[in-house]
C-alpha positions as CSV (number, residue, x, y, z in Angstrom):
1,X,-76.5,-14.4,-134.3
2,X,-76.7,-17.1,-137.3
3,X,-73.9,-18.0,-139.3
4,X,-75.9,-19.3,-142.3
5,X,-76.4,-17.5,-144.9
6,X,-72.7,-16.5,-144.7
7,X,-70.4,-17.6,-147.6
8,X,-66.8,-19.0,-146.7
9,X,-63.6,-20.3,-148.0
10,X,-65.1,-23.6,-148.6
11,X,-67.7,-22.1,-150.8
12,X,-65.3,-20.2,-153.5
13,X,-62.1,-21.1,-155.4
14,X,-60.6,-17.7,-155.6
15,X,-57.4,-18.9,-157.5
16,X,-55.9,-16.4,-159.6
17,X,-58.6,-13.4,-157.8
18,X,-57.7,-10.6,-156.8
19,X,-59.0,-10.7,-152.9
20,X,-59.5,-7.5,-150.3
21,X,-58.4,-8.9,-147.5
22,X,-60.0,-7.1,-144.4
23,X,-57.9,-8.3,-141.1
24,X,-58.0,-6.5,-137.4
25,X,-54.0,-7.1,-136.2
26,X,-54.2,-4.1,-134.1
27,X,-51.2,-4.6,-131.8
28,X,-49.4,-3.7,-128.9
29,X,-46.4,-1.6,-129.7
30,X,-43.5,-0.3,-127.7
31,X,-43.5,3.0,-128.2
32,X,-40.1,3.8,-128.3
33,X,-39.5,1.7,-131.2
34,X,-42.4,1.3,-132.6
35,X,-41.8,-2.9,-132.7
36,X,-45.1,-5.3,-132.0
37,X,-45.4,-6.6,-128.4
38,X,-47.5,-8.9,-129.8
39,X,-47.9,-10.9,-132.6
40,X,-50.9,-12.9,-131.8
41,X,-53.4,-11.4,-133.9
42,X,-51.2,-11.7,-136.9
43,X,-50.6,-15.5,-136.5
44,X,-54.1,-15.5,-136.0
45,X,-54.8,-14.7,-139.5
46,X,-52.2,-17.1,-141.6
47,X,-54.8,-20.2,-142.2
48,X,-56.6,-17.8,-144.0
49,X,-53.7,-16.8,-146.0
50,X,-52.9,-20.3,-146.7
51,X,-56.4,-20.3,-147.9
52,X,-55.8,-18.1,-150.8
53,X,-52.4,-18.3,-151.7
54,X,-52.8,-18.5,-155.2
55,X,-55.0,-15.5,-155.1
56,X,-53.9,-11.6,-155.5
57,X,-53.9,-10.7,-152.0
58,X,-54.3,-6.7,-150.5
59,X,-54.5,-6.8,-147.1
60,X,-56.8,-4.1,-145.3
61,X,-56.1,-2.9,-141.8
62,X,-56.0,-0.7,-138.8
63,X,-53.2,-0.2,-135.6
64,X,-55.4,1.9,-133.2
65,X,-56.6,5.5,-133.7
66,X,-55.9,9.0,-135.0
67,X,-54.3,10.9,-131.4
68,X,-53.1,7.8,-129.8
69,X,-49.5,7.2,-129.3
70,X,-49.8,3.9,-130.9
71,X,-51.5,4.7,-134.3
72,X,-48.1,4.1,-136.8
73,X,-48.1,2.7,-140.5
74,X,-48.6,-0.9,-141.1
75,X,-45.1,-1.0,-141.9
76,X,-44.0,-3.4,-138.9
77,X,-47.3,-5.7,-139.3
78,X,-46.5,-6.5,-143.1
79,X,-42.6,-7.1,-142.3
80,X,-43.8,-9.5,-139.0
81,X,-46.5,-11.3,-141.0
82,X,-43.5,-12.0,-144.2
83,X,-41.0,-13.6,-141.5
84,X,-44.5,-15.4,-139.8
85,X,-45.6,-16.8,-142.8
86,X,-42.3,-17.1,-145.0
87,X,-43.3,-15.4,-147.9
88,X,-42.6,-11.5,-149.1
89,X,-45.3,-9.1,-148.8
90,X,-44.9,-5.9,-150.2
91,X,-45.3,-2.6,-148.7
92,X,-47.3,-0.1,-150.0
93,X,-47.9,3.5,-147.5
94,X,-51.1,4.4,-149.4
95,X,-54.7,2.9,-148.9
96,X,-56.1,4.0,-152.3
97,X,-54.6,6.7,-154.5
98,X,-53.2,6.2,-158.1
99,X,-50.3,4.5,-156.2
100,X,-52.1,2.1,-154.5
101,X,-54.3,1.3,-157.2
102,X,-51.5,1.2,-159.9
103,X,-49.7,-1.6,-157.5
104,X,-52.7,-3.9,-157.2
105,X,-53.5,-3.6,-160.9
106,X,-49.5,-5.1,-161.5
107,X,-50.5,-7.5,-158.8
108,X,-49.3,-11.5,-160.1
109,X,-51.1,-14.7,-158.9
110,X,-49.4,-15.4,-155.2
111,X,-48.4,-11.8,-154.3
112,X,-49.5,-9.8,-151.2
113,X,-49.6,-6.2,-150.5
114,X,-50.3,-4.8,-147.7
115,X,-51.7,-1.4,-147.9
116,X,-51.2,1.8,-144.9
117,X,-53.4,2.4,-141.9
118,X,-56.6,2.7,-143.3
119,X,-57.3,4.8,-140.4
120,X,-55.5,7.7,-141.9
121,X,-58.6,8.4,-144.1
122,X,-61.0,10.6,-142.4
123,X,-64.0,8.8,-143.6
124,X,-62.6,5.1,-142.6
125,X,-62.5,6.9,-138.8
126,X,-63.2,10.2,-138.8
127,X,-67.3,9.7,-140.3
128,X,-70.1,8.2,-138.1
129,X,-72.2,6.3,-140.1
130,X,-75.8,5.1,-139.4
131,X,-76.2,2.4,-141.5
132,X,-74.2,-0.3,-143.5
133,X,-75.0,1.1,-146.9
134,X,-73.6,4.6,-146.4
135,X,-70.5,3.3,-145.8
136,X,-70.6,1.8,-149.8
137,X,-70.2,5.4,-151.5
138,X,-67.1,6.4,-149.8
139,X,-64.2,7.3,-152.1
140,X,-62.2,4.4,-150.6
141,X,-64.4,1.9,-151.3
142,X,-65.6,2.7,-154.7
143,X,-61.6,3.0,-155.8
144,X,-61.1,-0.7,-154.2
145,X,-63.9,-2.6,-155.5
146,X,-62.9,-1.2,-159.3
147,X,-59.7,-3.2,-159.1
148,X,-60.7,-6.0,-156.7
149,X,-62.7,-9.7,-157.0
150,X,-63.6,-10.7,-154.0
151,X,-63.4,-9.3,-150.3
152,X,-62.4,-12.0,-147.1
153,X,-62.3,-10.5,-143.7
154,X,-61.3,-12.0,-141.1
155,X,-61.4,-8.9,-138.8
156,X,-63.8,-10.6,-136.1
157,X,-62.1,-8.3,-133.2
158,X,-64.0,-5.2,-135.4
159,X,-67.4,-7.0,-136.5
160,X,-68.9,-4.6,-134.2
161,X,-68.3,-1.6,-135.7
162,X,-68.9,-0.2,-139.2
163,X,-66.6,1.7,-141.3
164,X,-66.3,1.7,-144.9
165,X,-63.3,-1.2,-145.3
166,X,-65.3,-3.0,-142.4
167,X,-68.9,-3.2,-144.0
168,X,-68.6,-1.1,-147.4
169,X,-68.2,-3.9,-150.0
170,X,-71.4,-5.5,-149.1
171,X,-72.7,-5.0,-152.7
172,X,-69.6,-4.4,-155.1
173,X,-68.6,-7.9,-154.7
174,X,-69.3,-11.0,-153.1
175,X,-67.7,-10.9,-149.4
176,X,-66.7,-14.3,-147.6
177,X,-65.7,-14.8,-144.2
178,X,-62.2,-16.1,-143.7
179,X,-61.4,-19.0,-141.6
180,X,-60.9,-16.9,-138.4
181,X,-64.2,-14.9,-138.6
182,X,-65.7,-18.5,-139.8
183,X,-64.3,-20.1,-136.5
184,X,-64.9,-16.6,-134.0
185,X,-68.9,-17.3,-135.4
186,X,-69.3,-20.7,-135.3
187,X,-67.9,-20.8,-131.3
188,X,-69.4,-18.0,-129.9
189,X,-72.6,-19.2,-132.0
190,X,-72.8,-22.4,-130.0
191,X,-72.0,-20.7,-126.7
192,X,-75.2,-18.6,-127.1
193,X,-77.6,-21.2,-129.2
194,X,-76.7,-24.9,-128.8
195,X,-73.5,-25.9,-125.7
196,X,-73.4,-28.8,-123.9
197,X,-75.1,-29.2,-121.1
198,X,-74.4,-28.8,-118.0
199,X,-73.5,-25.3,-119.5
200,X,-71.3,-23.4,-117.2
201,X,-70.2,-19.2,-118.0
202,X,-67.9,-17.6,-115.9
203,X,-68.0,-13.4,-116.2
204,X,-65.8,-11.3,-114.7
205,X,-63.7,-8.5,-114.9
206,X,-64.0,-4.9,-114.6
207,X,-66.5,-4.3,-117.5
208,X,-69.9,-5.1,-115.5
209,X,-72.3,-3.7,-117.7
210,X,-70.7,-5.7,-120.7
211,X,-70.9,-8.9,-118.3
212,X,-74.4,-9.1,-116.9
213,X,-75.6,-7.7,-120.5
214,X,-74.5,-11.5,-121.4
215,X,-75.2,-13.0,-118.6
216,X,-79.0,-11.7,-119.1
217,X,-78.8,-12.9,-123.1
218,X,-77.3,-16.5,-122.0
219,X,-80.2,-16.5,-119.5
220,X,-82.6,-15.7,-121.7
221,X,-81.9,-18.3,-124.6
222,X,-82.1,-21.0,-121.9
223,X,-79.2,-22.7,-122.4
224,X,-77.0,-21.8,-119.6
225,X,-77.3,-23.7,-116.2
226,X,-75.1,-21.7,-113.7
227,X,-73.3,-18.8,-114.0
228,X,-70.0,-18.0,-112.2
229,X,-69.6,-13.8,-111.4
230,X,-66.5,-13.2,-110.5
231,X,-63.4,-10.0,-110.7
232,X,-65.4,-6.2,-110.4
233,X,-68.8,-7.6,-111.8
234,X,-68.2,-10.1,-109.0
235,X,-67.9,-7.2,-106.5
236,X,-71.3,-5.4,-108.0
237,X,-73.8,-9.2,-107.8
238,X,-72.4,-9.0,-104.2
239,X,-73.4,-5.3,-103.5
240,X,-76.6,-6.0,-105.4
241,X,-77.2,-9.3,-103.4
242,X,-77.3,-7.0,-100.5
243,X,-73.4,-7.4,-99.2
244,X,-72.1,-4.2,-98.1
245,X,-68.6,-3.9,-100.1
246,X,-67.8,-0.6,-98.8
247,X,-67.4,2.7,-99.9
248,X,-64.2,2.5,-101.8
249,X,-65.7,-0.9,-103.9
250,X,-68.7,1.0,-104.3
251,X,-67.3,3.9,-106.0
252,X,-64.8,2.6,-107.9
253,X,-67.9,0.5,-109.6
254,X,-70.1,3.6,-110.1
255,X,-66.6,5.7,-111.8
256,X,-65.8,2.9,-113.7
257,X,-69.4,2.7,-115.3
258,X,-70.3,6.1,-115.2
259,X,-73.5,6.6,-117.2
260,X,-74.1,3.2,-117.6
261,X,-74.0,2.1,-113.6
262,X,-77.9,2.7,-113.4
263,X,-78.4,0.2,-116.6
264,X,-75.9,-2.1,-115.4
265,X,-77.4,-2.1,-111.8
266,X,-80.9,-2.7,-113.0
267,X,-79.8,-6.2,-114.9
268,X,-77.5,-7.2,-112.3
269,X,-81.1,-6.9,-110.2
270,X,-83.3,-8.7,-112.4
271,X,-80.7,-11.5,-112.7
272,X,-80.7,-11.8,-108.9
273,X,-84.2,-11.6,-108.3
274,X,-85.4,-13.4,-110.9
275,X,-82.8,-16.4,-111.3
276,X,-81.2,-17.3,-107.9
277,X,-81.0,-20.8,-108.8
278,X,-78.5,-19.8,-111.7
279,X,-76.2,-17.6,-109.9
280,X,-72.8,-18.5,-108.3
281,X,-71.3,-15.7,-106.3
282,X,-67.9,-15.2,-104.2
283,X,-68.0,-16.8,-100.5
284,X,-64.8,-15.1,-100.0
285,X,-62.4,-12.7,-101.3
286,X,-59.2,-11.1,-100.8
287,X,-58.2,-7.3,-100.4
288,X,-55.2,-5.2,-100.9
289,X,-54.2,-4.0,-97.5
290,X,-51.3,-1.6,-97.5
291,X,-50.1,-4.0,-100.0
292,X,-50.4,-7.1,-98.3
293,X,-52.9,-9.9,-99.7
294,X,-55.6,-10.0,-97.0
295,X,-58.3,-13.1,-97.3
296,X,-61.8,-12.2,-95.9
297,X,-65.3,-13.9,-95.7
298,X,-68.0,-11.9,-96.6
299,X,-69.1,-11.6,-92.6
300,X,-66.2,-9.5,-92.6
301,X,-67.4,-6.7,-94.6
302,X,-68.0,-4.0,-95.3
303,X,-63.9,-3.2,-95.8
304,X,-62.5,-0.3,-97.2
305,X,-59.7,-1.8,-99.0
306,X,-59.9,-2.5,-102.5
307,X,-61.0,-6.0,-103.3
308,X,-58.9,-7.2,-105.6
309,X,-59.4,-11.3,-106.0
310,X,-61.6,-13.8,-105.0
311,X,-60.9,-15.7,-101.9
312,X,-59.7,-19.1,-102.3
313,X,-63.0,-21.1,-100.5
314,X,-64.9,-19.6,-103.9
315,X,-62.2,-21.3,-105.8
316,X,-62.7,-24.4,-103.9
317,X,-66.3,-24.4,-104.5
318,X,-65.6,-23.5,-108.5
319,X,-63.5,-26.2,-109.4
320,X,-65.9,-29.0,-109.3
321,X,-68.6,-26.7,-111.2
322,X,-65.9,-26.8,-113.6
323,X,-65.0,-30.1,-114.0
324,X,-68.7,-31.3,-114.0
325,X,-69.6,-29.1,-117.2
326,X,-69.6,-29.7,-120.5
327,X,-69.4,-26.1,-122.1
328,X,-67.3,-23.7,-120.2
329,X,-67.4,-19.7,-121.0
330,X,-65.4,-17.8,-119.9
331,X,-64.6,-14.1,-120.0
332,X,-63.1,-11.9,-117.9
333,X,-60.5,-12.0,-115.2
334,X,-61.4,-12.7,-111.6
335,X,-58.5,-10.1,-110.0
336,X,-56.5,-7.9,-110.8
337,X,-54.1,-10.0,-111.8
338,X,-51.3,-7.9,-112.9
339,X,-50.2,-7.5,-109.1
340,X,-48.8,-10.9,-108.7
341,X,-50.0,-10.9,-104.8
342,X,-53.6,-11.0,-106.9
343,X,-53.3,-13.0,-110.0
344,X,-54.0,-16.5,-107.8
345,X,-57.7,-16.4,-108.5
346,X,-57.4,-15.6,-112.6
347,X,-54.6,-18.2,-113.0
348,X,-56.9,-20.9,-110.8
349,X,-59.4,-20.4,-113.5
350,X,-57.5,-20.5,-116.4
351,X,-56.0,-24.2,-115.0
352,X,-59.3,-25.3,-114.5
353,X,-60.4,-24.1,-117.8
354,X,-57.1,-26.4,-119.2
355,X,-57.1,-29.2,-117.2
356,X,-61.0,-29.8,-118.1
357,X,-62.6,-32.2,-120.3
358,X,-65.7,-29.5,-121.4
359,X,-65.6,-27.7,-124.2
360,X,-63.9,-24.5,-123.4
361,X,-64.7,-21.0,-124.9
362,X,-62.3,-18.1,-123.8
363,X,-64.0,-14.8,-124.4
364,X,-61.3,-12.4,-125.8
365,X,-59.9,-9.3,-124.3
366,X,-57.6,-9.7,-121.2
367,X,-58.5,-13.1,-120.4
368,X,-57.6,-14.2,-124.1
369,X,-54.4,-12.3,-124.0
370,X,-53.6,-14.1,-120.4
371,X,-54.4,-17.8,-122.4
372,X,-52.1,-16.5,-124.8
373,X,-49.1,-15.1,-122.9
374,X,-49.1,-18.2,-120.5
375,X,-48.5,-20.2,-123.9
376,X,-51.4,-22.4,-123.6
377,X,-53.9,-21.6,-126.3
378,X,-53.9,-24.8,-127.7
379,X,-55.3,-26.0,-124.5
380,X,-58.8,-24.6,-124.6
381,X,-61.3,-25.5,-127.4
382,X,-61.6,-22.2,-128.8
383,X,-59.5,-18.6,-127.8
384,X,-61.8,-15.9,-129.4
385,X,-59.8,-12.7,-130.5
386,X,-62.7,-10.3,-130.1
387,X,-62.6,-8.0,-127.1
388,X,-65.8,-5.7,-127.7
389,X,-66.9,-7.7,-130.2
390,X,-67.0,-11.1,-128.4
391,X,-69.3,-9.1,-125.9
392,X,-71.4,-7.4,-128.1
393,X,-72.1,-10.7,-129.9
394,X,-72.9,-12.7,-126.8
395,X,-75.0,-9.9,-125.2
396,X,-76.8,-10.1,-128.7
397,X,-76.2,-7.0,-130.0
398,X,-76.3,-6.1,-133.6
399,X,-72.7,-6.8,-135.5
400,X,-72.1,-4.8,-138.7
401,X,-70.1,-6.8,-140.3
402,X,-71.9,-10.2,-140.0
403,X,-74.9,-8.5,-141.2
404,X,-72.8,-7.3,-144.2
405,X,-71.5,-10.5,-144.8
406,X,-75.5,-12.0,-144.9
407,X,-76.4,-9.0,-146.9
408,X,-73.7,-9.7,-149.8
409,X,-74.8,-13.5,-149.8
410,X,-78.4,-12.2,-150.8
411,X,-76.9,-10.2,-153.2
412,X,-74.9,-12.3,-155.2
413,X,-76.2,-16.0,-154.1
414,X,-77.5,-15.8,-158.1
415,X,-74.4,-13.9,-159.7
416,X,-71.7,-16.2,-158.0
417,X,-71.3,-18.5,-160.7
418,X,-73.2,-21.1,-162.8
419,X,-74.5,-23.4,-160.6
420,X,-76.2,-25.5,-163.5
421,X,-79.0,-27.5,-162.0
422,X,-78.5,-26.8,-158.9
423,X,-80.3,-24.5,-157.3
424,X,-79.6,-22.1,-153.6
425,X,-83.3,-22.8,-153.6
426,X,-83.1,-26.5,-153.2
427,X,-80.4,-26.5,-151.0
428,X,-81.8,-23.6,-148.2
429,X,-84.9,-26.2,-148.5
430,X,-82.9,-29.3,-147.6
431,X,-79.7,-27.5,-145.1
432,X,-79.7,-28.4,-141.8
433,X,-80.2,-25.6,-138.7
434,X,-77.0,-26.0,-138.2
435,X,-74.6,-26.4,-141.0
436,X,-75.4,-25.1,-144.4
437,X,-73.6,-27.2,-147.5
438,X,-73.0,-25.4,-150.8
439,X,-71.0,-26.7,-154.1
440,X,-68.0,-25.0,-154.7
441,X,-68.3,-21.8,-156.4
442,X,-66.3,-20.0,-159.0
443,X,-66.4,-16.4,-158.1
444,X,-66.1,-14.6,-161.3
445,X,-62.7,-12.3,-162.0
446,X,-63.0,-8.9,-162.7
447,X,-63.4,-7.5,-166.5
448,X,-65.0,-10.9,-167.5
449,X,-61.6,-13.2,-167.0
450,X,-62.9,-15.4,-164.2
451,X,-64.0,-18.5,-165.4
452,X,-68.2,-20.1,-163.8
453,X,-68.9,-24.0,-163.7
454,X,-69.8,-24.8,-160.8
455,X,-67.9,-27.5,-158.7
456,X,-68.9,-30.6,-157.0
């Protein structure tokens, strides 16, 4: 996936705009009162914020799905963001009604809003659409863009899905991507296109089709050198390798994959047959025995117990691959480490991943939400906040909102502003692959207020 072509908050001056903000701060809540477990995703959002704090800001977002105990108002989100960033934001339990619209329209330079769930619209969630442009004539989004600028998103942990407020404002007005979804691009970008060398990725967890679907696409740009398996997709390149795991290991995989364990079997072969040479496996592993931590060599299987860690010999052997990298991906645990008997191998990594020199890319889901809860985010070069989408962007799968976000730059690259003599002609003929520079444009305010020299 490219990220030129893709406006961002270096491109516009949106000062005195009104912007749709587009975030994903869906969040752990307790259920019985309905408070945020987690306030990661919200903090993750703020430089963005900062960004446009002279701007009208409506802030667009979802907490889960209709039928899940979780899915509540955004009431608790906007009241945790205005103590996180110490400003007020108001409140408004409507997406886009006469209410809504009515309280963006009396909107002053520097406020925020932060509308409902948008998920409480059966055509934000309850419609499956097949392509990016039906998603523009929904009722929501044709109410939004009348009284709206400019839309940001930062909503990176959603970029592979498609909904109206995801991918709907393509062509109603010029959409940017905000400093998270800038950042979540431009890292996983260079994990798949251009790392350091010696490139090391380390894929685990329990998702094994997601994992050697990336493992395959990192192979296949030739720009990885070994790759670590590890956790359940460990388990299923050691059963593929021709290690007898045991019925119970064996099962679990196949339940767990369902209709995709043929698919995900098939690419766990080719990898092995094809690339040995790239391929680090466990040596050793540990099992739960009547709940007792039990280290055993693969000689010693087949075993009937669940295997729930790697052994620490693999560890052993890991560490230097570590240390002797220069790009380090990782994603996905290596246990199941929320038995503590079982965590040893997942917290091994993460110290390796910390104490390293390399650059260090941690690829969302459980593994980010470990670097976070052990308070050492700062400590890795880049903590993506993707889950699905961190995968579906490094297997190379199409991403919705990226190509919306290309799509609205062909669109308005001419209506932006007045660039004067300077043409996006000339500069696409003069950019770099890798970094695209623009003048800073004036993105024009709605009814004809906005102002459109171009900046230097």
């Amino acid at each position: 996936m490219n990220v030129e072509g893709v406006l961002t908050l270096d491109n516009v001056d949106l000062q005195g705009r009104t912007v749709l903000f587009r975030v994903d701060v869906n969040s752990p809540i307790e259920p019985s009162s309905g408070e945020l477990l987690d306030d990661g995703r919200l903090r993750a959002i703020v430089p963005t914020l900062h960004r446009i704090q002279s701007s009208r800001v409506v802030l667009l977002a979802h907490q889960s799905r209709p039928g899940k105990a979780d899915f509540t108002s955004m009431r608790k989100h906007s009241e945790r963001l205005s103590e996180i960033i110490g400003r007020s934001i108001d409140f408004i339990p409507d997406v886009c009604s006469d209410k809504a619209i009515n309280e963006i329209e009396k909107m002053r330079d520097g406020d925020i809003v932060f509308l409902d769930n948008v998920r409480e619209l059966e055509e934000e969630y309850g419609i499956k659409y097949d392509s990016n442009q039906e998603t523009e004539i929904t009722d929501i989004v044709t109410r939004l863009a009348k009284v709206s600028d400019v839309y940001v998103t930062d909503a990176f942990a959603a970029a592979h899905r498609r909904s109206p407020t995801l991918t709907g404002f393509t062509n109603h007005m010029p959409c940017i991507a905000g400093t998270l979804m800038e950042r979540e691009i431009s890292s996983l970008r260079l994990a798949l296109r251009n790392p350091p060398r010696p490139y090391l990725a380390i894929l685990g967890g329990a998702k094994c089709d997601d994992s050697v679907r990336v493992a395959e696409n990192l192979i296949s740009k030739g720009n990885v050198d070994i790759i670590a398996f590890v956790g359940v997709t460990g388990n299923l390149m050691l059963w593929v390798s021709g290690h007898d795991i045991g019925d119970r290991n064996k099962e679990f995989i196949r339940t767990s994959l369902n209709d995709f364990f043929q698919e995900a079997w098939n690419t766990a072969k080719r990898i092995h047959d094809n690339h040995p040479e790239m391929i680090f496996l466990p040596i050793d592993i540990a099992v739960d025995s009547d709940g007792e931590r039990i280290q055993m060599t693969l000689h010693e299987l087949p075993t009937e117990n669940p295997i729930y860690d790697v052994g620490i010999e693999t560890l052993k052997l890991l560490r230097p691959l570590v240390k002797d990298a220069a790009c380090v991906l990782w994603n996905g645990p290596a246990s199941y480490f929320e038995l503590p008997d079982f965590a040893f191998g997942t917290i091994e990594i993460l110290n390796m991943c910390t104490e390293t020199e390399a650059m260090t890319i941690i690829g969302g889901g459980h593994t980010s939400a470990l670097v976070n809860s052990r308070g050492v985010s700062d400590q890795v070069t880049h903590n993506s906040t993707g889950g699905g989408s961190t995968m579906s962007f490094l297997s190379g799968d199409p991403m919705p909102v990226i190509a919306s976000l290309k799509d609205s730059f062909i669109r308005f690259e001419t209506e932006i502003s007045d660039l004067g003599t300077v043409s996006y002609t000339h500069l696409r003929a003069h950019e770099t692959p890798e970094h695209r520079v623009f003048p800073r444009l004036l993105v024009k305010k709605k009814g004809g207020g906005g102002g459109g020299g171009g900046g230097g």
